[in-house]
MARDOSE-248802 format. One line per field, with one value per residue (C-alpha): chain; x, y, z. Coordinates in steps of 0.02 Angstrom, whole numbers. Layout:
% residues N
chaine	A ...;
x	X ...;
y	Y ...;
z	Z ...;
END
This chain:
% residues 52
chaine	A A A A A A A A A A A A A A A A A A A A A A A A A A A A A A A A A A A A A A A A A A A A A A A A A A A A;
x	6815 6801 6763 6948 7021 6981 7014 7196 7245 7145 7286 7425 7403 7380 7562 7474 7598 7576 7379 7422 7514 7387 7245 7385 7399 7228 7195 7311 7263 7072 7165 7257 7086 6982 7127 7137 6949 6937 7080 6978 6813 6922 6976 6803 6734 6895 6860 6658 6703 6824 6691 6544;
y	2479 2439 2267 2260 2367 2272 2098 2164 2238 2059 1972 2081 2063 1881 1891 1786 1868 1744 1751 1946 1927 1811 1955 2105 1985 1974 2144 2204 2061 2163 2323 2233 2182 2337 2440 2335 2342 2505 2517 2405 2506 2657 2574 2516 2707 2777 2653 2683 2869 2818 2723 2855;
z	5255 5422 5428 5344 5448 5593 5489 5472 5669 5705 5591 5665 5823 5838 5773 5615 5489 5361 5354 5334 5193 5115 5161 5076 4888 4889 4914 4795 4677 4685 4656 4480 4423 4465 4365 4218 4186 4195 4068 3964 3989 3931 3777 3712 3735 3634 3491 3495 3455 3349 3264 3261;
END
């Protein structure tokens, strides 16, 4: 956590704002994907019960 903390006051400060805004999508890009596979872990354990 760190390392992008000090990534994004690096970014800032520089007055770099578009770089920043590249850095925020991707984060919240990683955010998207980490969310939708843990809906799609939760949907394969509700059908295996389903199943058994």
């Amino acid at each position: 956590m760190r390392v992008f903390n000090a990534l994004r006051f690096e970014l800032l400060g520089k007055s770099k704002l578009g770089r920043y805004l590249l850095y925020a999508l991707g984060e919240t890009i990683l955010v998207v994907i980490g969310i939708l596979i843990a809906l799609w872990v939760n949907r394969k354990n509700e059908e295996s019960k389903r199943i058994d």
